[in-house]
N, C-alpha and C positions, 0 to 999 in steps of 0.2 A: 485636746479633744473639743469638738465643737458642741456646745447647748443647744438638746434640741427637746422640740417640744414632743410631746408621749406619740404622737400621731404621726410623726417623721421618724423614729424611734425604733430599731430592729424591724426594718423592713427588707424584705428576701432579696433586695439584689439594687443598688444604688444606682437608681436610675429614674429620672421621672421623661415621660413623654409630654412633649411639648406640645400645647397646641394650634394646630395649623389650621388657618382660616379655611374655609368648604370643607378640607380634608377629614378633620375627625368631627368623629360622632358616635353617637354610644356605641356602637357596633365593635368601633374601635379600642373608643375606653373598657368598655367592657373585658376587650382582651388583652390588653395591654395589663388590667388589674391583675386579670385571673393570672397571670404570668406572671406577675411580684414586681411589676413594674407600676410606678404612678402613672396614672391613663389621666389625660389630659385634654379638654376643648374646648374652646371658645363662648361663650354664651351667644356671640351674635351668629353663631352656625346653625341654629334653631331659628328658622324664619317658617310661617309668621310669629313673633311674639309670645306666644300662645303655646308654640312648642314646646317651649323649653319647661314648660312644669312635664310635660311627658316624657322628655326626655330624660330628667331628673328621675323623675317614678320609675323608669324603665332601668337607671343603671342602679340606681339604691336595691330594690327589687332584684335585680338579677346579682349583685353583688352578694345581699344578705345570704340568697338562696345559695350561692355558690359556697359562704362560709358554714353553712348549717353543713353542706355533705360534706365538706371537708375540714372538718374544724382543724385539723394539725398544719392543714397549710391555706391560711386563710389567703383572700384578694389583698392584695396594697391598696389602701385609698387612694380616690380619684379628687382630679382639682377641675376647678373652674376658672376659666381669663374674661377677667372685667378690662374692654379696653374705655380705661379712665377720661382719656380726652372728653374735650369737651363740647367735641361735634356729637359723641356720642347720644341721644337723644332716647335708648332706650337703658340706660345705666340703672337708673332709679327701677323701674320694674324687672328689671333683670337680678338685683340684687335681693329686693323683695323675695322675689320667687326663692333665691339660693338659701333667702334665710328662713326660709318654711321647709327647706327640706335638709336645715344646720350641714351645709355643704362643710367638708372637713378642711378643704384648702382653698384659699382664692388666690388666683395669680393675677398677680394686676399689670398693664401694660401702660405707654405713652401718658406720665405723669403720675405723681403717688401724692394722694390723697389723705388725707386725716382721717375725715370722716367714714371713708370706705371702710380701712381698716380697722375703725372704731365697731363699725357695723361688724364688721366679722368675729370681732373680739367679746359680742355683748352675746352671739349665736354659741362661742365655743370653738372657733376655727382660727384658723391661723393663713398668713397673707405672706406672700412671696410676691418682691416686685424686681421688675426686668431693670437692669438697669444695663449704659453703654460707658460708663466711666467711674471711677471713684469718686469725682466728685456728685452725680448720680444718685450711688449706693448712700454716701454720708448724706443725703435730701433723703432717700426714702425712709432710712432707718431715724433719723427727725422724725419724720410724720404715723411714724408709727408699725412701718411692718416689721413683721417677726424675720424675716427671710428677705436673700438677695439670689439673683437671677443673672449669673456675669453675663452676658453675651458678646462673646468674643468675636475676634476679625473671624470670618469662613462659616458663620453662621446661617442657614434658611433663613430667607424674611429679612427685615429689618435688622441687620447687623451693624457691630462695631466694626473701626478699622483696630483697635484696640488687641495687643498680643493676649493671649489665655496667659500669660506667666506676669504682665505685667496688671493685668487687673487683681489676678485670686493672692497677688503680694502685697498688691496696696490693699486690698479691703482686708487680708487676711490681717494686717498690720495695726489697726485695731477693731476690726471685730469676728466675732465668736460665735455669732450664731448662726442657724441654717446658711449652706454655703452652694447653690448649684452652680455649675459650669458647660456655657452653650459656642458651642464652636467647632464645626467638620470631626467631630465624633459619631462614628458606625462600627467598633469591635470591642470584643471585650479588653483586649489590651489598652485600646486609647481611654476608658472607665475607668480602668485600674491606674492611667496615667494624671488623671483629671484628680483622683484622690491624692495621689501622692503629690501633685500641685499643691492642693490645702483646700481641693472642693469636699463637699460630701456628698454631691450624685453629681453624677454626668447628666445633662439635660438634652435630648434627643430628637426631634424631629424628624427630618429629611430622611433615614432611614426607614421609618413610620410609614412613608406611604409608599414606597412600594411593598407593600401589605397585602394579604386578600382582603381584610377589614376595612380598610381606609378606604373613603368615596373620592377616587382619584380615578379617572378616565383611563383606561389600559396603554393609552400612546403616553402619557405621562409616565406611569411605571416603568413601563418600558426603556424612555428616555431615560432613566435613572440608572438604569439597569448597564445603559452601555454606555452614560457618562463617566467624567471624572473631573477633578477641582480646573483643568483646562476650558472646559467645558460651563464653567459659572461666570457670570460678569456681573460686576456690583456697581447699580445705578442707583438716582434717584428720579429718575423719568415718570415713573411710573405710580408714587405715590404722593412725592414730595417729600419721601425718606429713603435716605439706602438702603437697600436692601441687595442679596443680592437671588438672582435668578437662572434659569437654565436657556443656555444661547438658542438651543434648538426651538425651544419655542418662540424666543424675538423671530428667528427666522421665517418662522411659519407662518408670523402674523404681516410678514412683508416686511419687515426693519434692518437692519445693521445692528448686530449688537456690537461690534464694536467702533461703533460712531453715533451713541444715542444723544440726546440732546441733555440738558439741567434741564428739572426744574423748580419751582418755587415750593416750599415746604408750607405755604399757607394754604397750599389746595389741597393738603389732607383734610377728610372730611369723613366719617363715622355715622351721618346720620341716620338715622332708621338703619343703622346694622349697615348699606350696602357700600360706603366705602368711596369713595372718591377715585373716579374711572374704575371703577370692580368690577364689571366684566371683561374688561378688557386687561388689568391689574393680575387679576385671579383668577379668570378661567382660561384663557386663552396664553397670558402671559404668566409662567411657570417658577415658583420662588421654590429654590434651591441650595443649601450648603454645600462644603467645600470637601465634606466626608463621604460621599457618594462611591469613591473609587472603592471602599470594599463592598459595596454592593452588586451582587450579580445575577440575582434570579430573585422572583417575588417572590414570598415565603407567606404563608399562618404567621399571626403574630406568635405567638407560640412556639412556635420552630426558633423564628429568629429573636429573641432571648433568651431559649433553651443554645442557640448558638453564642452567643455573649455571654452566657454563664460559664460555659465549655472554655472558650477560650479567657474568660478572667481569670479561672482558675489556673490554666495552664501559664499562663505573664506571672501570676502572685509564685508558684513555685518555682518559676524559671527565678525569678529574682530573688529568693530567699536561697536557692539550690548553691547561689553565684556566692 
């Protein structure tokens, strides 16, 4: 069994939502909690600067309020993504803000820090960080997080080429604690499969937005809706890291996706939040996983986890029945 801290600890349904650059927002976390999933986003999705204590008030506030009418089936806690790099120029007051309002989880991305997770650890919270390899996971758990964030080959965004069975073996191989797993995962049977691998939630995105909640334009959801892992191509064009993304949108911005160019991983670039070509990265050009194919109509957040519930359960007795 894996050690985990009180706050990760019998939560309704092993899953945390990932957060997706523009895409989430409280509206989303919000429902993603109420649903016993961890609601998940970005601190630099809050522009200007100044947002983000509002948006903080608004999900704390609606969380509390949701556990008071319901106290038998309380929200799952929500996290926060600090991207660490160090173009990022609004980290330091981004963090500030989380820690006035003792955010319970910090996810940290591109690079794992000491001090962040010091910071998090002096509020009360505990830090999950993304990692793309083993050796990764043994650097972040050095510098100090509680948690690791596999991301596997077939992930939205920034992904590894990295199998899901070869990462959650080697980190599972010596360590024990918090254990998520991110890679073309959309049903409840692929959750139920990511456990039995040796994660403890499935880590989720791309499903996420096609959502009603998620601030995602309706030709994106849609594109989701009639895609499948055919239909993703994994570049680093685009940010000066792999990730990978949805062909129809290269298309629409006038491109080949499959004849994109390299490019250089030093024009990543974080500053003041907007990202290194991010209009063009993030609005127009569409990041996608490789789990799309069970997706087929937008749903309530709420529906579609009360659907992952449905069918977890139905894989856990299929497999015990055998």
């Amino acid at each position: 069994m894996s050690r985990l801290p009180p706050v990760l600890s019998n939560l309704p349904f092993p899953v945390i939502g990932s957060p997706m650059f523009i895409i989430s927002t409280p509206q989303l976390v919000i429902a993603q909690c109420k649903a016993g999933v961890i609601g998940s986003m970005p601190a630099l999705n809050a522009r200007p600067a100044a947002q983000l204590e509002d948006w903080l008030a608004e999900i704390t506030e609606e969380l509390a309020a949701h556990d008071r009418a319901n106290p038998d089936q309380p929200a799952a806690p929500f996290a926060i993504n600090q991207i660490v790099h160090k173009s990022n120029d609004r980290l330091e007051h981004d963090m500030e803000v989380c820690a006035r309002f003792k955010v319970p989880i910090i996810i940290t991305s591109l690079g794992a820090r000491e001090d962040v997770n010091q910071a998090v650890h002096a509020w009360g919270g505990v830090t999950l960080h993304d990692v793309i390899s083993n050796l990764f996971a043994h650097k972040a758990i050095e510098k100090g997080a509680d948690g690791l964030i596999a991301v596997a080959a077939g992930a939205g965004g920034h992904a590894s080429v990295k199998s899901p069975f070869a990462m959650i073996q080697e980190i599972r191989d010596w360590f024990d604690g918090p254990l998520a797993l991110s890679g073309s995962m959309a049903s409840g049977r692929a959750i139920l499969a990511a456990q039995a691998m040796g994660a403890d939630f499935a880590y989720i995105g791309s499903a996420f937005i096609a959502t009603e909640e998620a601030r995602a334009v309706e030709e994106y959801k849609q594109m989701i809706t009639a895609s499948n892992s055919d239909d993703i191509v994994y570049s680093n064009f685009y940010t000066g890291i792999h990730g990978n993304y949805l062909k129809g949108s290269i298309r629409n911005a006038g491109m080949d996706p499959d004849n994109l160019p390299q490019s250089d991983p030093s024009k990543m670039n974080f500053a003041s939040g907007e990202g290194s070509n991010s209009a063009k990265a993030w609005k127009d050009i569409w990041g996608c996983g490789q789990g799309i194919g069970a997706i087929s109509e937008v749903l309530p957040t709420a529906e579609l986890v009360a659907r992952w519930k449905r069918e977890y359960a139905a894989a856990k007795a299929s497999l015990c029945a055998s």
